[in-house]
Backbone as numpy.savetxt, mean C-alpha at the origin, in Angstrom:
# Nx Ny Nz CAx CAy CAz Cx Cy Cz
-13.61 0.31 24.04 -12.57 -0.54 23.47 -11.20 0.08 23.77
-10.58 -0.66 24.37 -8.98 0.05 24.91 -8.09 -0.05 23.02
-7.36 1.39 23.36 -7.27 1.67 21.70 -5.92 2.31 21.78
-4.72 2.35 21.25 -3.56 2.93 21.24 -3.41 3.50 20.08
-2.54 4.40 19.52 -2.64 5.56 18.47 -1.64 5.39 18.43
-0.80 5.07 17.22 0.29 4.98 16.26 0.44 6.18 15.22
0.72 7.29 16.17 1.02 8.00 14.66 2.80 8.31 14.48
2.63 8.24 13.67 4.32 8.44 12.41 3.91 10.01 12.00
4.49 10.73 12.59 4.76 12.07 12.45 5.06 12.79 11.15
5.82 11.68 10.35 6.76 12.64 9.13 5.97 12.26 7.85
4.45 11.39 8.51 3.68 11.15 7.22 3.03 12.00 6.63
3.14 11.75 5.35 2.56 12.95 4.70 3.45 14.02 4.30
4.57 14.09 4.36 5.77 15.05 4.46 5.09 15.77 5.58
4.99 15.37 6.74 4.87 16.05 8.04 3.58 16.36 8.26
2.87 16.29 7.59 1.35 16.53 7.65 0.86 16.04 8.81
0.99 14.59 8.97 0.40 13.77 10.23 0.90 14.91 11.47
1.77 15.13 11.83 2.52 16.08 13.24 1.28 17.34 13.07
1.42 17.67 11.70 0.39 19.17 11.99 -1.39 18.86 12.50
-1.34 17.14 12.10 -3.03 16.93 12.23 -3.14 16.93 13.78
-1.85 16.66 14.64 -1.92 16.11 16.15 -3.13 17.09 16.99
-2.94 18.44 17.31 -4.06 18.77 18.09 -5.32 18.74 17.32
-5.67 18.53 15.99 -6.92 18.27 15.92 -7.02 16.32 16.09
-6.38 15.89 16.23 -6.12 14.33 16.35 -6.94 14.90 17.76
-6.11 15.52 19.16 -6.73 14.78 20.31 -8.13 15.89 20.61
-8.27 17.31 19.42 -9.74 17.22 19.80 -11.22 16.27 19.58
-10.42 15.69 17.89 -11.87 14.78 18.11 -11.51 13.58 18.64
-10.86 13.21 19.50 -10.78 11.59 20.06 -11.27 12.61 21.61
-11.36 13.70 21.98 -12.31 13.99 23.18 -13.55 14.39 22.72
-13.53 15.00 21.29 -14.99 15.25 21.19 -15.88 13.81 20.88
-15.31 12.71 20.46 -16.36 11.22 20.09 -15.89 10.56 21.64
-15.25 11.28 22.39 -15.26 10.56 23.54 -14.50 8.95 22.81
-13.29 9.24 22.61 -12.68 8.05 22.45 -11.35 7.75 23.36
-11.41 7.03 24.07 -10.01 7.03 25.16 -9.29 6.17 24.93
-7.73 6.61 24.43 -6.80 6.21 23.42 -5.53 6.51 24.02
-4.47 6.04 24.22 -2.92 6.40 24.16 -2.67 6.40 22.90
-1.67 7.63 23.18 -1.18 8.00 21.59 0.63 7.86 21.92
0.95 6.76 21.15 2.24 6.89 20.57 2.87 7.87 19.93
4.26 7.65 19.36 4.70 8.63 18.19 5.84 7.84 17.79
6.35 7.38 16.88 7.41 6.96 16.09 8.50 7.76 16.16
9.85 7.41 15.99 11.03 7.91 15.81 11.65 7.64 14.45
11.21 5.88 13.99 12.24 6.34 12.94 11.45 4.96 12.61
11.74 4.50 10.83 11.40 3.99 10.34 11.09 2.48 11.02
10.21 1.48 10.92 10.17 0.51 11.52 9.63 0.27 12.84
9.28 1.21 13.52 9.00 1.89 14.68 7.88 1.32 14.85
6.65 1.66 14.07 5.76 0.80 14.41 5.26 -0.63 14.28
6.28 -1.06 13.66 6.04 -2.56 14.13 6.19 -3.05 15.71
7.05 -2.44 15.95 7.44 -2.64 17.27 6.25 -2.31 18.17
5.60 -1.00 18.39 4.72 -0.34 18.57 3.48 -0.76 18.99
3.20 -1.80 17.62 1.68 -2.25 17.32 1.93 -3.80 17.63
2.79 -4.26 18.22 3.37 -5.77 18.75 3.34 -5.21 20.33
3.69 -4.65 20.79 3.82 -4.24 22.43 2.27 -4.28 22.52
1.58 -3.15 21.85 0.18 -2.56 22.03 -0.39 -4.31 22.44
-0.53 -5.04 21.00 -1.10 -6.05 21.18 -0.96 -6.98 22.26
0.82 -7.11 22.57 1.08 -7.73 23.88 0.57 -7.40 25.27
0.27 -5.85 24.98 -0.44 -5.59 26.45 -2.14 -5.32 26.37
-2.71 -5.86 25.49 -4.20 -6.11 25.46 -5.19 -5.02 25.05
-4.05 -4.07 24.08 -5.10 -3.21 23.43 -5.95 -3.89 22.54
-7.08 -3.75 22.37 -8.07 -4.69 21.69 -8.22 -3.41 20.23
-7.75 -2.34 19.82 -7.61 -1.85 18.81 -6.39 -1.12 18.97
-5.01 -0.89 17.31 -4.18 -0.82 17.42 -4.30 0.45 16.17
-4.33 1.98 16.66 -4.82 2.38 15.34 -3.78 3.32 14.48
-3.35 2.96 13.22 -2.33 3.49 12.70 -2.85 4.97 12.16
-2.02 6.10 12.52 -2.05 7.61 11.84 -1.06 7.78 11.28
-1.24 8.00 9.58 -0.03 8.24 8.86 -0.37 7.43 7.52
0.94 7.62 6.65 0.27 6.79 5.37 0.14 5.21 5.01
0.27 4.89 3.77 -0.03 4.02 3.49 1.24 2.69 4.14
2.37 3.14 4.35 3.74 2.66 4.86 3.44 2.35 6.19
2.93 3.27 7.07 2.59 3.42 8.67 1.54 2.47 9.09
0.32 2.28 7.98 -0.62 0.98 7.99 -0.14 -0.29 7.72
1.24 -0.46 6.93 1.58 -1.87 6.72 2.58 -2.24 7.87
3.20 -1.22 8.41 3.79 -1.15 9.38 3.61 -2.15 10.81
1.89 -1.39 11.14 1.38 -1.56 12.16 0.54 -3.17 11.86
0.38 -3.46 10.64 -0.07 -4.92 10.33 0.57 -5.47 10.51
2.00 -5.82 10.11 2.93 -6.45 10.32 3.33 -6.81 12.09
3.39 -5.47 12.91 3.56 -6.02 14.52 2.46 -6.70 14.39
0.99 -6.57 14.31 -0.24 -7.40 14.58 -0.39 -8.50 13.90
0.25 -9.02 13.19 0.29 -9.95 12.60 1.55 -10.66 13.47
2.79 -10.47 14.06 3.43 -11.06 14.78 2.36 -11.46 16.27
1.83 -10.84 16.59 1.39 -10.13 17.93 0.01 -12.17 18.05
-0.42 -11.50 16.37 -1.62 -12.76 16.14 -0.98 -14.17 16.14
-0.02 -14.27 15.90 1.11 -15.47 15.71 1.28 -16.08 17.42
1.69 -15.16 17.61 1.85 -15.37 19.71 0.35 -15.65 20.44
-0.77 -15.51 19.53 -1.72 -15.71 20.28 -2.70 -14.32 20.96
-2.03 -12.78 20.54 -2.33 -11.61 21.03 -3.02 -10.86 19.78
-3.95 -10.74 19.74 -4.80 -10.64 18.81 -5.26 -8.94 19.00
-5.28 -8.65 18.04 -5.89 -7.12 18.29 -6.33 -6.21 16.68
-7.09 -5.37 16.61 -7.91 -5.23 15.37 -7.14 -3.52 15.01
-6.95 -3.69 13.67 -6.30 -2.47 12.99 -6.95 -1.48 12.65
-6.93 -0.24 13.16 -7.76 0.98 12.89 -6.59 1.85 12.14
-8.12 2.68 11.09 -6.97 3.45 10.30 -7.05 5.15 10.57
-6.06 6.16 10.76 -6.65 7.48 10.77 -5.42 8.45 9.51
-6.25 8.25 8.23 -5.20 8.22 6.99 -4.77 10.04 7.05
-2.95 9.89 7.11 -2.58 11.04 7.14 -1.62 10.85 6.39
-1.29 10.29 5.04 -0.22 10.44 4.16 -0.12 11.16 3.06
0.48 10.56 2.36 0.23 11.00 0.48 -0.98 10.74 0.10
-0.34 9.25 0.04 -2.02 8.57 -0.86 -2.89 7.51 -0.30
-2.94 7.52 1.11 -4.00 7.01 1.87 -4.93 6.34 0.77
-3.99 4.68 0.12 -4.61 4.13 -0.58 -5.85 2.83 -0.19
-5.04 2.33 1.02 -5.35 1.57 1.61 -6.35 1.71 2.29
-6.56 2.93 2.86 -7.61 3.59 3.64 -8.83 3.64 2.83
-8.68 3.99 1.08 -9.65 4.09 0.19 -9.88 2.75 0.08
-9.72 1.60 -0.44 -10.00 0.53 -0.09 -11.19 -0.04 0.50
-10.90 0.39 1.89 -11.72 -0.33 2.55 -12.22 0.36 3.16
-12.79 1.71 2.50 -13.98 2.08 2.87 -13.92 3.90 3.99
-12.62 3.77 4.35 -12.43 4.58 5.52 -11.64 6.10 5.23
-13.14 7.08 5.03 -12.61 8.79 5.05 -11.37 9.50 5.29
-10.91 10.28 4.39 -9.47 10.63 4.51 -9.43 12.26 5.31
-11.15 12.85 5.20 -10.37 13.53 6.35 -10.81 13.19 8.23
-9.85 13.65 8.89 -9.03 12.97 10.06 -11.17 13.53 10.80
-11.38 14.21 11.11 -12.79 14.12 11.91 -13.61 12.73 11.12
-14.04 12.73 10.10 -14.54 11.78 9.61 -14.35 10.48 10.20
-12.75 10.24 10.15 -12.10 9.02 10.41 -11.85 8.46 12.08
-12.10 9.88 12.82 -11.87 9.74 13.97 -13.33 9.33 14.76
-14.26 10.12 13.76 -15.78 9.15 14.04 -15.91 7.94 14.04
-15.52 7.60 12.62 -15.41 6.25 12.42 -15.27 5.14 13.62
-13.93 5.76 14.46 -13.34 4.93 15.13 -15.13 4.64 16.63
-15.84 5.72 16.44 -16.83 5.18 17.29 -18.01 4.38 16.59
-18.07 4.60 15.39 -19.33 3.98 14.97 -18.99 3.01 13.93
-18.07 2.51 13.72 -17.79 1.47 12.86 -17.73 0.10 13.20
-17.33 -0.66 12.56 -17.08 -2.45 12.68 -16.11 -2.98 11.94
-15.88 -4.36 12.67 -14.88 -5.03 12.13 -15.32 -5.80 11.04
-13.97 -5.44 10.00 -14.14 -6.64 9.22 -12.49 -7.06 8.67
-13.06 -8.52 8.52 -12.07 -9.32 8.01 -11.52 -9.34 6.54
-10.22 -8.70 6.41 -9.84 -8.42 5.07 -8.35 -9.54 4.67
-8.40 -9.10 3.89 -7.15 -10.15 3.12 -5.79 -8.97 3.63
-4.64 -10.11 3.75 -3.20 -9.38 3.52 -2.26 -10.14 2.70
-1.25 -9.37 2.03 -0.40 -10.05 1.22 1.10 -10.18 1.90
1.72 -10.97 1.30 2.84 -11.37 1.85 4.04 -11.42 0.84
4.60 -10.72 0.93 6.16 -10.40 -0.52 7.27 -10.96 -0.21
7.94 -11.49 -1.01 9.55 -11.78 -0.39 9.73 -11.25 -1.88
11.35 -10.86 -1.42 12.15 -10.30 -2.43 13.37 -10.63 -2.18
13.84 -11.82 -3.28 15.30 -11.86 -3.05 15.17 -12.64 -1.69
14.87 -13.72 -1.35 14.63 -14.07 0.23 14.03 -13.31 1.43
14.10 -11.95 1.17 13.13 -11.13 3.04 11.88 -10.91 2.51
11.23 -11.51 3.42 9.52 -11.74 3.62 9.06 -10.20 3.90
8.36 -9.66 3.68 7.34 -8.65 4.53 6.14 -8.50 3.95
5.12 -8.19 5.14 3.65 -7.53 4.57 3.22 -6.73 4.17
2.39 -6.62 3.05 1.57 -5.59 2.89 0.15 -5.56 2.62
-0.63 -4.16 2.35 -2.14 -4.24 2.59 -2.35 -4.06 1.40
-1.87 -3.47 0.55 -2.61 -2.74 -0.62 -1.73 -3.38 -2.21
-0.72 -2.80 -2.02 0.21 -2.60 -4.07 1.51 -3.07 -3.28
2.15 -3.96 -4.56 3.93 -4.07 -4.79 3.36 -3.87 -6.22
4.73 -3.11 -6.52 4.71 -2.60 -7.89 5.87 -2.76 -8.27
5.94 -3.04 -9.77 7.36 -3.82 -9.95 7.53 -2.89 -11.54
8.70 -2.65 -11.85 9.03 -1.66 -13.13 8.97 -0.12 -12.86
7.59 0.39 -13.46 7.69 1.90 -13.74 6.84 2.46 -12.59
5.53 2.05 -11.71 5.57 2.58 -11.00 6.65 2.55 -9.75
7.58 1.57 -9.39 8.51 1.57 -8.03 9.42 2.79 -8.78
9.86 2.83 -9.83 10.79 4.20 -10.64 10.25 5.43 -10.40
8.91 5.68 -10.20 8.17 6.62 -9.64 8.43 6.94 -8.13
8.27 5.72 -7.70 8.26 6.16 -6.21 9.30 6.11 -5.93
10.53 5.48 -6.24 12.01 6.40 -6.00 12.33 7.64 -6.85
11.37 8.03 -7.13 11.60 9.84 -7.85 10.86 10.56 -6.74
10.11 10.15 -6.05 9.37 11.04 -5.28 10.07 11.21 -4.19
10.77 10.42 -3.55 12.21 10.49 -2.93 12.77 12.09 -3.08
13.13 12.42 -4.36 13.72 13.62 -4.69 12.69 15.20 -4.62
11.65 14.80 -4.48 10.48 15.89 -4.64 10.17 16.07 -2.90
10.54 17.76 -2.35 10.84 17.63 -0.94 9.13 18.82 -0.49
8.79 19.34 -1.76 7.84 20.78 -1.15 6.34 19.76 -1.52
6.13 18.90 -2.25 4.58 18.81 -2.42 4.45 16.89 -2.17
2.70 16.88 -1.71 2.54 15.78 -1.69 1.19 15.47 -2.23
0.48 14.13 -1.69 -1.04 13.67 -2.28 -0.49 13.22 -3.63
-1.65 13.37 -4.78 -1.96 12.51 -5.85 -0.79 13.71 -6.69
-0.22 15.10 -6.36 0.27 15.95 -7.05 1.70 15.61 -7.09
2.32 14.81 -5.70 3.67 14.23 -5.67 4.02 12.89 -6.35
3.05 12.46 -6.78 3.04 10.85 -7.40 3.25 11.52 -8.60
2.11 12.19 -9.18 1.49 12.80 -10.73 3.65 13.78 -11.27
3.58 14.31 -10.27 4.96 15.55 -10.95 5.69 13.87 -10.86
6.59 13.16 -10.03 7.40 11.84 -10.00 7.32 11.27 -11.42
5.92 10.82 -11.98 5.63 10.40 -13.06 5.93 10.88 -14.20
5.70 11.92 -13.99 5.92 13.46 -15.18 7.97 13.20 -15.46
8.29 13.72 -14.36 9.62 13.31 -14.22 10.38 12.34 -14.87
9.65 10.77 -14.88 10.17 9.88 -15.31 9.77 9.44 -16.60
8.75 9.97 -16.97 8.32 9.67 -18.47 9.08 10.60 -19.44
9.91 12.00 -19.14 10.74 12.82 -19.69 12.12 11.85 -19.16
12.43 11.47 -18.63 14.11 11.11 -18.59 14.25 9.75 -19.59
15.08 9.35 -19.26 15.52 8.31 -20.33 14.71 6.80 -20.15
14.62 7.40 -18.92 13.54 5.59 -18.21 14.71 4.53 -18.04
13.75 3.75 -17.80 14.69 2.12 -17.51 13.71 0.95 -17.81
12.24 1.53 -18.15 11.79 0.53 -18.95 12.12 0.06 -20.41
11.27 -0.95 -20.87 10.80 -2.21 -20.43 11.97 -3.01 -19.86
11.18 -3.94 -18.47 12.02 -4.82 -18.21 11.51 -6.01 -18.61
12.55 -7.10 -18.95 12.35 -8.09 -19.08 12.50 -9.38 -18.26
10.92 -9.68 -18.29 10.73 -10.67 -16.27 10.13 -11.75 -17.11
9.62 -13.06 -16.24 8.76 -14.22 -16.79 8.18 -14.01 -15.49
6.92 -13.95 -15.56 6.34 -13.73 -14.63 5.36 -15.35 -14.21
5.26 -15.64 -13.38 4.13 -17.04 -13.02 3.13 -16.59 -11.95
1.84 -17.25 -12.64 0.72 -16.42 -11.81 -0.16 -18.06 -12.02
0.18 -18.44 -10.35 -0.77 -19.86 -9.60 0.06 -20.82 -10.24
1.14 -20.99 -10.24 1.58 -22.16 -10.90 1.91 -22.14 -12.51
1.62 -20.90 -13.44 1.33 -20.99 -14.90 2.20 -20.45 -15.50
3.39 -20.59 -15.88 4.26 -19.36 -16.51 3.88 -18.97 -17.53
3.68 -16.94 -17.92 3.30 -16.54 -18.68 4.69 -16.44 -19.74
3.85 -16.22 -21.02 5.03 -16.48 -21.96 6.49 -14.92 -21.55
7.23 -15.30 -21.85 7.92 -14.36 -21.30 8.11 -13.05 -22.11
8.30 -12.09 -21.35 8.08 -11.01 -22.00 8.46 -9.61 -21.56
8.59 -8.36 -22.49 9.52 -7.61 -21.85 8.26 -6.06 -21.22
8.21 -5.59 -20.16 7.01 -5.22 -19.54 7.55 -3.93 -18.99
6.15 -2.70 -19.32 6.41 -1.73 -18.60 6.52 -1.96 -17.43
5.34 -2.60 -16.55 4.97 -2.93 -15.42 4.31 -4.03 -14.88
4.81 -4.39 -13.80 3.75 -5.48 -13.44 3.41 -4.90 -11.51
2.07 -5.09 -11.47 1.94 -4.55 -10.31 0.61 -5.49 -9.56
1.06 -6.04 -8.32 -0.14 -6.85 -8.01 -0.73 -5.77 -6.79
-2.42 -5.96 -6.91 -2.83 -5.18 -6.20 -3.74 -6.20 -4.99
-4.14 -5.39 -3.63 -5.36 -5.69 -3.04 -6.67 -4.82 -2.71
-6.42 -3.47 -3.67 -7.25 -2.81 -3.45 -7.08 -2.11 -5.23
-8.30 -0.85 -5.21 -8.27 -0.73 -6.58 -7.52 0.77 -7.14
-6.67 1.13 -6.10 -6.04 2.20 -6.40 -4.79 2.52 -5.73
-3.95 3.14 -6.54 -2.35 3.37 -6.03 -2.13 4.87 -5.99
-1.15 5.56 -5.65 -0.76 6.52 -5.74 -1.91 7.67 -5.22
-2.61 7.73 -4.98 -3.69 8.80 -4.54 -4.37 8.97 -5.51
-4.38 8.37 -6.54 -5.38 8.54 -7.82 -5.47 7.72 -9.30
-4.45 6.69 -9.03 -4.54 5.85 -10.25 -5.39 4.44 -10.15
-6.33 4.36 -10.90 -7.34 3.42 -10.70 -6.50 1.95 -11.15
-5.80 1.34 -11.11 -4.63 0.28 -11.45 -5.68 -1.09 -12.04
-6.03 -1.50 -11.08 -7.10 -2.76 -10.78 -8.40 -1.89 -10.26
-9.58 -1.61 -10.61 -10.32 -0.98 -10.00 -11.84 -1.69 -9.55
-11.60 -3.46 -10.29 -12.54 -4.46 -9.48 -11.87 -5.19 -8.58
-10.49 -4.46 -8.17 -9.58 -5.43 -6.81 -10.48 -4.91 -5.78
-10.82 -6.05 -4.60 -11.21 -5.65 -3.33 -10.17 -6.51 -1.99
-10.37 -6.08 -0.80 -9.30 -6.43 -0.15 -9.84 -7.47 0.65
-11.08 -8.10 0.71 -11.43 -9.19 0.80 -12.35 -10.67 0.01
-11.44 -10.88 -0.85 -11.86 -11.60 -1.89 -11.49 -12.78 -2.16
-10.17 -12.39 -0.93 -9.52 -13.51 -1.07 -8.65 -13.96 -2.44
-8.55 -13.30 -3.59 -7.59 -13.11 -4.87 -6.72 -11.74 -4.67
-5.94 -11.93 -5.12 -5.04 -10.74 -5.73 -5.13 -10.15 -6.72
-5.21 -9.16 -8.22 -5.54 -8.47 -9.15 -4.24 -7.75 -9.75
-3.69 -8.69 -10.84 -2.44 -8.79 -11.24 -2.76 -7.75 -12.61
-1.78 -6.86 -12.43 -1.97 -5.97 -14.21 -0.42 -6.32 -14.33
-0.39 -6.33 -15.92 1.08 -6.63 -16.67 0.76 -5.70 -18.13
0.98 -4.64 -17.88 0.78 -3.60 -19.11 2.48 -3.61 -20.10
2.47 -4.31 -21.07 3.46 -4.81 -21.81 4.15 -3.83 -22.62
5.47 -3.82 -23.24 6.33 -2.99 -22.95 5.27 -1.44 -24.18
5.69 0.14 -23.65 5.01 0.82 -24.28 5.92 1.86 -24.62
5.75 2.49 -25.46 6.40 3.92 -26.11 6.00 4.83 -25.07
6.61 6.07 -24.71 6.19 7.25 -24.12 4.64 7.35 -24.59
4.66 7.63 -25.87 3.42 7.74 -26.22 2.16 7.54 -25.82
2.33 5.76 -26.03 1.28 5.38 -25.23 1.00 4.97 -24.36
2.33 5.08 -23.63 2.25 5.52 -22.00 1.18 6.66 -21.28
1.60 7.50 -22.07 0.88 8.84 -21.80 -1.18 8.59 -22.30
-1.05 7.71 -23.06 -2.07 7.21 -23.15 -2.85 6.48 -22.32
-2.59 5.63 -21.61 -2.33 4.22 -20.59 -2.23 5.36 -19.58
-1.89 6.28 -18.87 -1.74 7.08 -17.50 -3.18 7.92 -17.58
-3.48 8.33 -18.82 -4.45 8.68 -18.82 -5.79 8.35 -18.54
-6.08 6.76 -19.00 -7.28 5.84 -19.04 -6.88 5.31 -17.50
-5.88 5.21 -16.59 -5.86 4.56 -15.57 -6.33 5.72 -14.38
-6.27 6.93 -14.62 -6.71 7.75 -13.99 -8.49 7.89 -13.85
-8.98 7.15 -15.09 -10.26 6.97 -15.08 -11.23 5.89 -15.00
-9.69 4.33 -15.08 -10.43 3.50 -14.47 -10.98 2.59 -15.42
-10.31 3.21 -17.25 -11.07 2.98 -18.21 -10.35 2.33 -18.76
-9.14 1.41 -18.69 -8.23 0.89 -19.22 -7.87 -0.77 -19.46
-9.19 -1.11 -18.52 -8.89 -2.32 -18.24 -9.99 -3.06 -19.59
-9.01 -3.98 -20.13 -9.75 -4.52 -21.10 -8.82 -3.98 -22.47
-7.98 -3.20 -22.81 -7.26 -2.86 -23.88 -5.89 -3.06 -23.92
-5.68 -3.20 -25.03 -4.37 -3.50 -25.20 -3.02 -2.63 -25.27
-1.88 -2.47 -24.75 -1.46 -4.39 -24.21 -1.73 -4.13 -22.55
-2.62 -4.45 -22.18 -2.70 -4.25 -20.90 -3.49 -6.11 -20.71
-3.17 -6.06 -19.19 -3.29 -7.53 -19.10 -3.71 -7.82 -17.41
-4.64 -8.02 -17.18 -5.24 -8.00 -15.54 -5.96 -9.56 -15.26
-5.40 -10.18 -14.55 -5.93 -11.31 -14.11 -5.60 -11.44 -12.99
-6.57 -12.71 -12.09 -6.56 -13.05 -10.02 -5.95 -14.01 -10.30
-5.29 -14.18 -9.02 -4.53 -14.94 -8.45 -4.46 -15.39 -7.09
-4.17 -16.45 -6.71 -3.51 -16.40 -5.32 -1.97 -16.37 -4.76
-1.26 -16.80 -6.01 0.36 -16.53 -5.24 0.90 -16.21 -6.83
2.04 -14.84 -6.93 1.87 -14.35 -8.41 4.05 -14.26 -8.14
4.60 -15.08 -9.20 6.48 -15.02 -9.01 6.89 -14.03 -10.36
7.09 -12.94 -9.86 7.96 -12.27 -10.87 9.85 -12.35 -11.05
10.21 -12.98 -11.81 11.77 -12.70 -12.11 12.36 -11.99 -13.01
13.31 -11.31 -12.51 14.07 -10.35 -13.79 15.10 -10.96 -14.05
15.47 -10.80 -15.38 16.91 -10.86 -16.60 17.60 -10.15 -15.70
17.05 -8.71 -15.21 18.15 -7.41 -14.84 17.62 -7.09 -13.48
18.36 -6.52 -12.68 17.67 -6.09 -11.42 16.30 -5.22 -11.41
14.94 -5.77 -10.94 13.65 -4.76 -10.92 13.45 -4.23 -9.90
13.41 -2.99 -10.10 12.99 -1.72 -8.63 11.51 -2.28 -8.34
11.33 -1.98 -7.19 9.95 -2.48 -6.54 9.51 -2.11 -5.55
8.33 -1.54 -5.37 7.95 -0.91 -4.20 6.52 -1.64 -3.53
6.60 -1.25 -2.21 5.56 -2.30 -1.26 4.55 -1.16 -0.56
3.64 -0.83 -0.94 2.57 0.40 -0.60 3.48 1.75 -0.39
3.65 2.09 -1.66 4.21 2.90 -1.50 6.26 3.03 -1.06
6.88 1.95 -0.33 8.06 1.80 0.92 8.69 1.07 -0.34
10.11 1.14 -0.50 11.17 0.44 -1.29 11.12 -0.56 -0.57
10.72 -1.59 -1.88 11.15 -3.10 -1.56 12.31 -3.29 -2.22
12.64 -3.13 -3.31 13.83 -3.54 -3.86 14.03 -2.43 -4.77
15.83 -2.56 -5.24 16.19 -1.14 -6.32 16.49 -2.24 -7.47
17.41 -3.46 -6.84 17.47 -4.41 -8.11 17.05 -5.82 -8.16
15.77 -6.17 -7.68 15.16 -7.23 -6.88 15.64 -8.45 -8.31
15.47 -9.77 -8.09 15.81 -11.26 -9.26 14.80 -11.64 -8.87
14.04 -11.98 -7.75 12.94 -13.15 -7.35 12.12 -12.19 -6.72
10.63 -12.20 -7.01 9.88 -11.32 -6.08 8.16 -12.28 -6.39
8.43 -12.94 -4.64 6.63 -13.84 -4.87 6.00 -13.21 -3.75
4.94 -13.01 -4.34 3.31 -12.85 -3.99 2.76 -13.45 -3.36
2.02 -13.13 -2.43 0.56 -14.63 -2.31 -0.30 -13.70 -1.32
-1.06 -14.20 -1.40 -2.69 -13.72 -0.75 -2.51 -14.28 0.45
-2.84 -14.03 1.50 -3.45 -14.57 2.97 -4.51 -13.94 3.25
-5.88 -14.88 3.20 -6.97 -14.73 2.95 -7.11 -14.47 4.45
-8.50 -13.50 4.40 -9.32 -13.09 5.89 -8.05 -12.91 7.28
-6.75 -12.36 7.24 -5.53 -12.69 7.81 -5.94 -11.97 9.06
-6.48 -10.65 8.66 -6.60 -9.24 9.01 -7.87 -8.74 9.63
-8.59 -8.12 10.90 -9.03 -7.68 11.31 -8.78 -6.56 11.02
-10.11 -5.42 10.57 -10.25 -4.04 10.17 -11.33 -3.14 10.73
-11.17 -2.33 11.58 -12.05 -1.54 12.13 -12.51 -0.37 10.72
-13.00 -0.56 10.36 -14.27 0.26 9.49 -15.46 0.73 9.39
């Protein structure tokens, strides 16, 4: 299978660059024959994984995190639009290689680089965000309130990464003054929920965020629904409560926590809502932010 390699270097806080010579020993030890790219700067691989497809790589495989996989969906998803079709491989080198957990595919790089010989395709769901009018894709989480406040804290955290750079971010923001609850009306399929003022609202396509928080943990990424949590406004307290049970997956079903599917989910804020798209700033003060599922969109080497 003619196969091109997308890796983003600075994923992982640089991690991906250090995986590179064991990257091209096991793509000679599984005998896999691959061009390997490298990114320069943000956005990069869209471009990247749109050429690849234009010139008939029949797999397009992203190295790096969860940002570098929505990246490379997005060119292939232009690429599928033109008629150039080509299937997304993953070789997870980020933080929280969430997406990668998902659907099935080993986070360390030999594992994953096997994969790429003995696996198969499958057809998964992708989501589609606008914020404020600009469209973009993603595979996994937009998160709207207290986790996107997280992930612009991790911004500031330069020595550590994985589930330990999410976990300290969090830590961080549950001691400062916060900026929760916000107050959004959220509509999920047409239904407006009564309105209300919310730690978080976060739609998922898989059942975990951050490298270790179980969010939605019966979301799957081909189901064709989305897996909406709206955990309603909370004290530190039982915040710290609620971070705890989501780490185990055990949360769903108590109050005030609130998880229901969907196919297209409209959050609006009173006040500007920070929001993040697998991990990547979608918005710092987003007003309009819709959802929707695009069922089976996606070809997945797994």
């Amino acid at each position: 299978m003619r196969t091109k390699v997308v890796v983003n270097p600075i994923a992982g806080r640089g991690r991906a660059e250090k995986l590179l010579p064991r990257l091209y020993a096991c793509l000679k030890r599984y005998a896999v024959s691959a061009e390997v790219v490298h990114t320069q700067a943000k956005g990069d691989a869209v471009q990247l994984a749109l050429e690849a497809a234009r010139e008939g790589y029949e797999r397009v495989v992203a190295m790096g995190g969860d940002g570098t996989v929505g990246e490379v969906t997005t060119g292939l998803l232009s690429a599928a639009d033109e008629g150039c079709e080509s299937i997304l491989g993953i070789l997870p080198a980020g933080s929280g290689n969430d997406y990668a957990y998902a659907v099935g595919i080993p986070t360390n790089l030999e594992a994953a680089c096997k994969r790429l010989v003995d696996g198969q395709v499958r057809c998964v769901d992708v989501v589609r965000v606008s914020a404020d009018g600009k469209t973009y894709y993603f595979n996994n989480t937009v998160g709207i309130g207290l986790d996107a406040d997280v992930l612009l804290e991790t911004h500031k955290l330069k020595r550590i990464r994985g589930f330990l750079l999410y976990f300290t971010a969090l830590m961080r923001v549950l001691i400062s003054n916060g900026r929760w609850p916000y107050p959004v009306q959220v509509t999920v399929d047409g239904e407006s929920l009564p309105y209300n003022a919310v730690t978080l609202v976060t739609t998922c396509n898989g059942p975990r965020v951050a490298g270790g928080f179980y969010l939605t943990p019966e979301a799957r990424p081909d189901d064709g629904q989305l897996d909406v949590i709206i955990a309603d406004q909370l004290s530190r307290l039982r915040l710290a409560s609620f971070i705890t049970r989501v780490m185990r997956g055990t949360h769903v079903g108590a109050k005030p926590v609130h998880i229901r599917r969907a196919r297209r989910v409209t959050v609006e804020g009173l006040r500007g809502l920070p929001g993040h798209m697998d991990g990547e700033v979608l918005c710092t003060a987003g007003r309009r932010i819709e959802i929707e599922i695009l069922p089976g969109r996606l070809k997945v080497w797994c």
